[in-house]
Phi, psi and omega in degrees: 000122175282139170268156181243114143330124190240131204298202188235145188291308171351283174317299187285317160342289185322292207308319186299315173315318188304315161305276193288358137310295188319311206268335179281318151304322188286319172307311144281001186275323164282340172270342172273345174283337138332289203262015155268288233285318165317326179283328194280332178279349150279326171294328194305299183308324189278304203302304173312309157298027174266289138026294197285311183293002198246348163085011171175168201215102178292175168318315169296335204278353191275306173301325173323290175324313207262352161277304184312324194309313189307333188284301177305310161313301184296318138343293172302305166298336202274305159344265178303336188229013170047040218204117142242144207279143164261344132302343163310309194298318161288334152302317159327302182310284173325297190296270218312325163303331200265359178302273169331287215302334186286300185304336172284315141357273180288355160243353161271346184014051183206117163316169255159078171312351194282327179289282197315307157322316171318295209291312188299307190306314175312269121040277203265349171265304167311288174331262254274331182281311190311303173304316191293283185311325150329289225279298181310338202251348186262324170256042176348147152261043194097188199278151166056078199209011194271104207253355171248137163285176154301149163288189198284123154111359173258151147303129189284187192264008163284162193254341167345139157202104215248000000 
Protein backbone atom coordinates (compact mmCIF):
# COMPACT_ATOMS: atom_id res chain seq x y z
CA UNK A 1 0.00 0.00 0.00
CA UNK A 2 1.36 3.20 -0.98
CA UNK A 3 1.47 5.76 1.72
CA UNK A 4 0.16 9.18 1.58
CA UNK A 5 1.30 12.10 2.46
CA UNK A 6 -0.84 14.65 4.00
CA UNK A 7 -0.26 18.36 2.86
CA UNK A 8 0.56 20.54 5.93
CA UNK A 9 -2.80 22.49 7.39
CA UNK A 10 -1.37 25.37 6.26
CA UNK A 11 -0.86 24.61 2.76
CA UNK A 12 -4.54 23.16 2.50
CA UNK A 13 -5.85 26.33 4.35
CA UNK A 14 -4.41 28.31 1.89
CA UNK A 15 -5.75 26.45 -1.37
CA UNK A 16 -9.28 26.87 0.16
CA UNK A 17 -8.94 31.08 0.75
CA UNK A 18 -7.62 30.56 -2.75
CA UNK A 19 -11.01 28.72 -3.80
CA UNK A 20 -13.27 30.59 -2.04
CA UNK A 21 -11.44 34.20 -3.50
CA UNK A 22 -11.42 32.75 -6.96
CA UNK A 23 -15.53 31.93 -6.69
CA UNK A 24 -15.95 35.28 -4.86
CA UNK A 25 -14.20 37.39 -7.97
CA UNK A 26 -15.76 35.45 -10.80
CA UNK A 27 -19.06 35.86 -8.75
CA UNK A 28 -18.79 40.08 -8.91
CA UNK A 29 -17.04 39.88 -12.11
CA UNK A 30 -20.43 38.43 -13.32
CA UNK A 31 -22.78 40.20 -11.55
CA UNK A 32 -21.18 43.48 -12.37
CA UNK A 33 -20.93 42.34 -15.83
CA UNK A 34 -24.91 41.55 -15.79
CA UNK A 35 -25.60 44.86 -14.55
CA UNK A 36 -23.20 47.00 -17.26
CA UNK A 37 -24.88 45.00 -19.88
CA UNK A 38 -28.21 45.88 -18.24
CA UNK A 39 -27.77 49.37 -17.94
CA UNK A 40 -26.37 49.77 -21.65
CA UNK A 41 -29.42 47.97 -22.84
CA UNK A 42 -31.65 50.03 -20.84
CA UNK A 43 -29.97 53.33 -21.90
CA UNK A 44 -29.95 51.79 -25.03
CA UNK A 45 -33.89 51.01 -25.06
CA UNK A 46 -34.64 54.53 -23.63
CA UNK A 47 -32.72 56.41 -25.82
CA UNK A 48 -34.73 54.48 -29.08
CA UNK A 49 -38.22 55.38 -27.28
CA UNK A 50 -37.22 59.06 -26.99
CA UNK A 51 -36.54 58.47 -30.75
CA UNK A 52 -40.06 56.83 -31.33
CA UNK A 53 -41.75 59.77 -29.13
CA UNK A 54 -40.27 62.47 -30.89
CA UNK A 55 -41.20 61.21 -34.54
CA UNK A 56 -37.59 61.02 -36.21
CA UNK A 57 -34.40 59.88 -35.32
CA UNK A 58 -31.26 62.48 -36.33
CA UNK A 59 -28.02 61.42 -37.54
CA UNK A 60 -26.50 61.95 -33.50
CA UNK A 61 -29.32 59.76 -32.46
CA UNK A 62 -28.13 56.85 -34.94
CA UNK A 63 -24.75 57.28 -33.32
CA UNK A 64 -26.00 57.44 -30.38
CA UNK A 65 -27.49 54.08 -31.14
CA UNK A 66 -24.22 52.61 -32.49
CA UNK A 67 -22.01 53.52 -29.38
CA UNK A 68 -24.40 51.58 -27.15
CA UNK A 69 -24.08 48.51 -29.97
CA UNK A 70 -20.37 49.24 -29.19
CA UNK A 71 -20.61 49.16 -25.71
CA UNK A 72 -22.78 45.97 -25.42
CA UNK A 73 -20.37 44.20 -27.80
CA UNK A 74 -17.75 44.75 -25.69
CA UNK A 75 -19.61 43.62 -22.64
CA UNK A 76 -20.35 40.72 -24.40
CA UNK A 77 -16.60 39.85 -25.24
CA UNK A 78 -15.22 40.81 -22.09
CA UNK A 79 -18.08 37.89 -20.75
CA UNK A 80 -16.52 35.64 -22.67
CA UNK A 81 -13.29 35.70 -22.69
CA UNK A 82 -12.16 37.79 -19.80
CA UNK A 83 -10.41 40.38 -22.33
CA UNK A 84 -11.11 43.75 -23.00
CA UNK A 85 -10.51 44.39 -26.81
CA UNK A 86 -9.16 48.15 -26.96
CA UNK A 87 -10.17 48.59 -30.10
CA UNK A 88 -13.74 48.62 -29.03
CA UNK A 89 -12.76 51.35 -26.88
CA UNK A 90 -11.46 53.16 -29.46
CA UNK A 91 -14.46 52.64 -31.71
CA UNK A 92 -16.45 54.24 -29.02
CA UNK A 93 -14.19 57.10 -28.98
CA UNK A 94 -14.41 57.58 -32.62
CA UNK A 95 -18.58 57.55 -32.86
CA UNK A 96 -18.51 60.07 -29.91
CA UNK A 97 -16.55 62.71 -31.64
CA UNK A 98 -18.26 62.16 -34.96
CA UNK A 99 -21.23 62.43 -32.74
CA UNK A 100 -20.17 65.67 -31.31
CA UNK A 101 -18.60 66.97 -34.33
CA UNK A 102 -22.06 66.39 -36.32
CA UNK A 103 -24.50 67.75 -33.65
CA UNK A 104 -22.24 70.86 -33.54
CA UNK A 105 -22.78 71.29 -37.11
CA UNK A 106 -26.00 70.68 -37.46
CA UNK A 107 -26.64 73.31 -34.86
CA UNK A 108 -23.97 76.08 -35.27
CA UNK A 109 -23.39 76.04 -38.88
CA UNK A 110 -20.39 77.90 -38.66
CA UNK A 111 -16.66 76.32 -39.18
CA UNK A 112 -14.41 76.20 -36.54
CA UNK A 113 -11.49 75.44 -35.12
CA UNK A 114 -12.95 73.53 -32.77
CA UNK A 115 -14.43 70.75 -36.05
CA UNK A 116 -10.76 70.67 -36.92
CA UNK A 117 -9.80 69.45 -33.63
CA UNK A 118 -12.31 66.94 -33.65
CA UNK A 119 -11.77 65.80 -36.74
CA UNK A 120 -7.80 65.67 -35.90
CA UNK A 121 -8.67 63.73 -32.71
CA UNK A 122 -10.58 61.25 -34.88
CA UNK A 123 -7.91 61.07 -37.09
CA UNK A 124 -5.35 60.51 -34.39
CA UNK A 125 -7.75 57.89 -32.96
CA UNK A 126 -8.17 55.81 -36.46
CA UNK A 127 -4.07 55.68 -36.33
CA UNK A 128 -3.98 54.16 -32.93
CA UNK A 129 -6.58 51.18 -34.21
CA UNK A 130 -4.09 50.96 -37.35
CA UNK A 131 -1.10 50.82 -34.65
CA UNK A 132 -3.00 48.55 -31.81
CA UNK A 133 -3.51 45.79 -35.23
CA UNK A 134 -0.23 46.00 -36.58
CA UNK A 135 0.72 45.49 -33.07
CA UNK A 136 -1.99 42.66 -32.44
CA UNK A 137 -0.90 41.08 -35.95
CA UNK A 138 3.04 41.52 -35.73
CA UNK A 139 3.16 40.61 -32.13
CA UNK A 140 0.63 37.92 -30.72
CA UNK A 141 0.38 37.96 -27.15
CA UNK A 142 0.12 33.94 -27.72
CA UNK A 143 -1.30 31.19 -29.86
CA UNK A 144 -5.18 31.38 -30.25
CA UNK A 145 -5.43 34.46 -28.33
CA UNK A 146 -7.76 36.41 -30.96
CA UNK A 147 -10.28 37.56 -28.46
CA UNK A 148 -12.22 40.63 -30.18
CA UNK A 149 -13.57 39.17 -33.76
CA UNK A 150 -13.19 41.63 -36.62
CA UNK A 151 -16.08 43.54 -38.33
CA UNK A 152 -16.92 42.88 -41.34
CA UNK A 153 -14.50 43.34 -44.02
CA UNK A 154 -11.05 43.48 -41.34
CA UNK A 155 -8.96 40.61 -40.80
CA UNK A 156 -8.70 38.96 -37.84
CA UNK A 157 -6.01 39.62 -35.42
CA UNK A 158 -4.66 36.04 -35.64
CA UNK A 159 -1.23 35.24 -37.41
CA UNK A 160 -2.15 31.82 -38.55
CA UNK A 161 -1.46 31.44 -42.15
CA UNK A 162 -2.30 28.18 -43.18
Amino acid sequence: MPTRTKEPLGSRLHQQADRLGNLLVSTFHFMALFAIGGVIAWAALGAFLEMIADGQADIDDVLLLFIYLELGAMVGIYFRTNHMPVRFLIYVAITALTRMMIGDIQHHHRPDMGIIYVAGSILLLALSILVVRYGSHRFPSGPHRNVAPARAGEQDDTTDEH
